[in-house]
N, C-alpha and C positions, 0 to 999 in steps of 0.2 A: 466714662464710657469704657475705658480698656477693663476696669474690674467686671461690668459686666459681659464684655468681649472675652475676658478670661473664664468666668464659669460658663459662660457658652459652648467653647470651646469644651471644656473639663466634662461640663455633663448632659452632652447634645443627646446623645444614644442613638437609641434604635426606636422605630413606633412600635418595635415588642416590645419594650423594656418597661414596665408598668414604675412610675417614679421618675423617671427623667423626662428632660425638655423636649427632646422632640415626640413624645409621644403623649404630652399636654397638649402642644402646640396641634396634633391631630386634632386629638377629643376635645379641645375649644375653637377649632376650625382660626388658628392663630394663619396670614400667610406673609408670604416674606421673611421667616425669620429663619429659616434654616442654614442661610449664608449670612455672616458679618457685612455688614454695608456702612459708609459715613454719609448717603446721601437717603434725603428722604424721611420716613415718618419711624429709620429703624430703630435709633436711640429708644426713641418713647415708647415705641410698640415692643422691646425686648424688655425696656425697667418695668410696664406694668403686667406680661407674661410672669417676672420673675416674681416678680410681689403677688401674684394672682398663685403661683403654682407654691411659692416658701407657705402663703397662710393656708395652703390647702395641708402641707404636711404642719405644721405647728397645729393646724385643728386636729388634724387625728392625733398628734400626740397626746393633746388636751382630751378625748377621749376614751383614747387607750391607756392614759396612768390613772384616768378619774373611774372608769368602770362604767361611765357614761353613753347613753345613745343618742341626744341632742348636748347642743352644746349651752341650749336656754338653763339641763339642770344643773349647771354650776352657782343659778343665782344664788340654789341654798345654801352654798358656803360661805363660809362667812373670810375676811380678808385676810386675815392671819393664814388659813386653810387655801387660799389660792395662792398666796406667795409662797406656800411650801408646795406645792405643784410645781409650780413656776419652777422653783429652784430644785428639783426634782429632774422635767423637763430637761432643763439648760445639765444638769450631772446625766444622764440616763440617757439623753434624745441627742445631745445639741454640744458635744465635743470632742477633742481627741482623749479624754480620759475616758469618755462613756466607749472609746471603742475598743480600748485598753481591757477595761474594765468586761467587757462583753465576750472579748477573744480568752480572757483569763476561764470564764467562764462555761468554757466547752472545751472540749477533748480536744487535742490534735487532730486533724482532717475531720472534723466536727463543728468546722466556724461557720457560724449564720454571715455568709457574704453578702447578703441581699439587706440586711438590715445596716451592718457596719455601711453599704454604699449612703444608704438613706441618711445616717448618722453625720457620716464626712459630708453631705450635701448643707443640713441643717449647720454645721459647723460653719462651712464655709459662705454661707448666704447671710449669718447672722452678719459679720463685718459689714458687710456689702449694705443691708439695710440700715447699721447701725450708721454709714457715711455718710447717704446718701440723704437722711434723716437729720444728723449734724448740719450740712450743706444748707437743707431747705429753713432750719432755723438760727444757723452763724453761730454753730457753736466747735469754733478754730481749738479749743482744747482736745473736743473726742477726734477733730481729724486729725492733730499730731499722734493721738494715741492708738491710732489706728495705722500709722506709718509703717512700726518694725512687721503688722501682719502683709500689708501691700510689698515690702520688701520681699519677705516668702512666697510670696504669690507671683507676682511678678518674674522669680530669680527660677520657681520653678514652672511657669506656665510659658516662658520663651518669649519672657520680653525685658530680653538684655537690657535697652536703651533704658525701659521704665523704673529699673533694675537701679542701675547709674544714678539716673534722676532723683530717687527717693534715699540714698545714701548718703550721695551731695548734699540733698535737704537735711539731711539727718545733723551730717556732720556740721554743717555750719548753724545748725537751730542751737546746738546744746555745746559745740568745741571753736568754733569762731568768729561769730558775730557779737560785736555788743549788745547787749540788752536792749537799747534802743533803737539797734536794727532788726533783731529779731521781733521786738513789739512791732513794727513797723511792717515787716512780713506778715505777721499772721494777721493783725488787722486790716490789711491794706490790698494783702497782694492777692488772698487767696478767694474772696466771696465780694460781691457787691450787692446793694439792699438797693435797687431804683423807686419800691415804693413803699419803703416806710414801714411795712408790716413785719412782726414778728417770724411769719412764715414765708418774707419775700426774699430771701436772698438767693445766689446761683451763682457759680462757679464764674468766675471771672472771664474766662476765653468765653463762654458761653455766651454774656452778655456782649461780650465785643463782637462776636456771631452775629447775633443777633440787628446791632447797632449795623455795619455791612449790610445788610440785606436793606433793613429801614431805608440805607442812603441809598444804594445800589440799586433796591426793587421798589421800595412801598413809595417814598417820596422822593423817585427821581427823575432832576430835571429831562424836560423835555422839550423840544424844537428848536427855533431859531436863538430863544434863550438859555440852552443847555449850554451855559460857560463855564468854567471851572471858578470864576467870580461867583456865579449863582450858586455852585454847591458850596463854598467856602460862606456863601451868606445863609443860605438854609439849614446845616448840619448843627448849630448851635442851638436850632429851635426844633429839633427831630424829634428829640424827648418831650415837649410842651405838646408837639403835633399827635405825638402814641398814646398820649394820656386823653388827648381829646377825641378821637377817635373811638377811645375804644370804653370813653364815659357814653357817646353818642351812641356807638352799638348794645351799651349795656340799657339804656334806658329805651332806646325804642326798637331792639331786639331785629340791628337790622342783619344784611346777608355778614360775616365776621367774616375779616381774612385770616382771622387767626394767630394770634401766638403762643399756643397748642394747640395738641392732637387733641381729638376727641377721644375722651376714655368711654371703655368696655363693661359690659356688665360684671361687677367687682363680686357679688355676691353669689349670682348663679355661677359663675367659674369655680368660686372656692367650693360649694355646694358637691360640683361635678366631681372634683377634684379630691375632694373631703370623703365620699360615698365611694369611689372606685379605693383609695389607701386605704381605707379601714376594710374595703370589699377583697384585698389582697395582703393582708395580716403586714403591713411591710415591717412594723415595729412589735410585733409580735416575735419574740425569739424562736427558730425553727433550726435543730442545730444541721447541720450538713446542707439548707440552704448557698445553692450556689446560682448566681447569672446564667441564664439558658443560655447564649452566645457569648464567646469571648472579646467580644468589640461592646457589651456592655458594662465589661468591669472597667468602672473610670481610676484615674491615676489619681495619687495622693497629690497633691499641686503644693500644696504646703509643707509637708514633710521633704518631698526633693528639692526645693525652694532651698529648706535649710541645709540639706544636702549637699547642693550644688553652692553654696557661701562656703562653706568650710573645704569640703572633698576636691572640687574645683577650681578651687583660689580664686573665687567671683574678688570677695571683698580685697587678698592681697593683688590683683592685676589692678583692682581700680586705683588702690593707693598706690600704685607701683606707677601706673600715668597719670596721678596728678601730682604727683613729691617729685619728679626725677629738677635733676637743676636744671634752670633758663639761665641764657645768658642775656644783659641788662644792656647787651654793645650794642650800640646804633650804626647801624651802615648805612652809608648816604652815597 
């Protein structure tokens, strides 16, 4: 949740600003999301906005490198001719070399700023999907490898603590844990699988989340029998009780209480969202393109990130409080 608290943050905007979130979150009549929240349906209703608004740009890029007006005429390509799109795409659309490579590309006071923004969006959204993605099918190798980017993220989006946290992990995955602890973290500590499915894992606090409410709300004691005996006998069978439940609501389709949100129409959004980028050239090079207000140009979150490790002694203050000497004396 804090990565997507962090491109929140990074690329809210303005409902001018044709390509940022808050002016999606207009034209798909999104509500709630303009403030970060931890209570309520904001989690889900901000990851499927971001996925709803990244495929809307990743389709126009797909038809602004192909030359395409639907995205059905890509069938006639053949696979070898989509993955050079793709990797096309990913050099051109979708990183900081494409923005390198773009700036190089125009005169001095000549830089398409409106596309470079769109550029560092698509950059920084790919991680975010590629975790989130890892997460949903337990794949513990792309989340360590996705670490040293949440570190720049983090170090430059103004979240010190997260900052610390992902260093600590860092250092002890790969400089002091034995091998049999480290195996032990990444299978153990970071995702649980409750039902069995390739696509069922989910971040470990989350389930314990989850587990709290079950005790606390779905199956908790009540009346003269609410003894903490009673909850000490029932929490063993909570898990047996959510599988039954929610086998009973699937087969005779009764009122759910839910253990998610109900998702939004995924297609008309991208559609909406697909039609206005490509209706606003955003990936179209225009040289001397700039932001109409200055509280739309979003900040490089990544580049100060790495910025702020080196230039501000992020990484020597960490090492500097956790190496200083303890002393071993017991005072009694």
């Amino acid at each position: 949740m804090a990565f997507a608290v962090s491109l929140h943050r990074q690329y809210l905007g303005t409902s001018a600003a044709v390509g940022k979130l808050k002016q999606a979150f207009d034209i798909l009549n999104r509500k709630g999301l303009l403030t970060p929240g931890s209570k309520g349906p904001f989690w889900n209703d901000l990851d499927d906005a971001l996925r709803h608004i990244s495929e809307g740009h990743f389709r126009t890029c797909w038809l602004t490198i192909t030359g395409k007006e639907k995205l059905e005429e890509l069938k006639e390509k053949s696979p070898e001719e989509l993955r050079g799109f793709a990797i096309r795409i990913l050099e051109e659309y979708a990183s900081r070399a494409a923005i390198v490579k773009l700036q190089a590309s125009l005169p001095a006071g000549k830089q398409d700023l409106v596309k470079e923004q769109h550029i560092m969006w698509n950059s920084d959204v790919l991680p975010y999907l590629n975790l989130t993605d890892a997460m949903k099918y337990g794949d513990v190798g792309r989340m360590e490898d996705l670490l040293p980017t949440l570190m720049f993220r983090f170090a430059g989006g103004k979240n010190p603590k997260y900052t610390v946290e992902v260093m600590e992990l860092w250092q002890q995955l790969h400089r002091e844990w034995p091998e049999d602890v480290r195996n032990f973290v990444r299978e153990h500590c970071w995702l649980i699988n409750r039902s069995g499915k390739p696509d069922g894992f989910l971040a470990i606090d989350l389930g314990q989340e989850q587990n709290i409410k079950d005790i606390k709300v779905t199956y908790r004691s009540l009346g003269p029998g609410a003894r903490f005996e009673y909850l000490h006998d029932i929490s063993p069978a909570i898990p047996a009780l959510r599988t039954v439940q929610r086998h009973v609501e699937g087969e005779f389709k009764t009122l759910a209480r839910g253990a998610r949100h109900g998702t939004v129409s995924k297609e008309e959004d991208v559609k909406t969202l697909t039609k206005q980028y490509l209706a606003n050239k955003l990936y179209i090079t225009e040289a001397g393109r700039k932001p109409k207000a200055s509280d739309e140009k979003m900040e490089d979150v990544i580049t100060a990130g790495a910025d702020n490790l080196e230039r501000n002694n992020v990484i020597a203050n960490w090492w500097k409080a956790r190496c200083f000497p303890r002393s071993a004396t017991e005072m009694w």
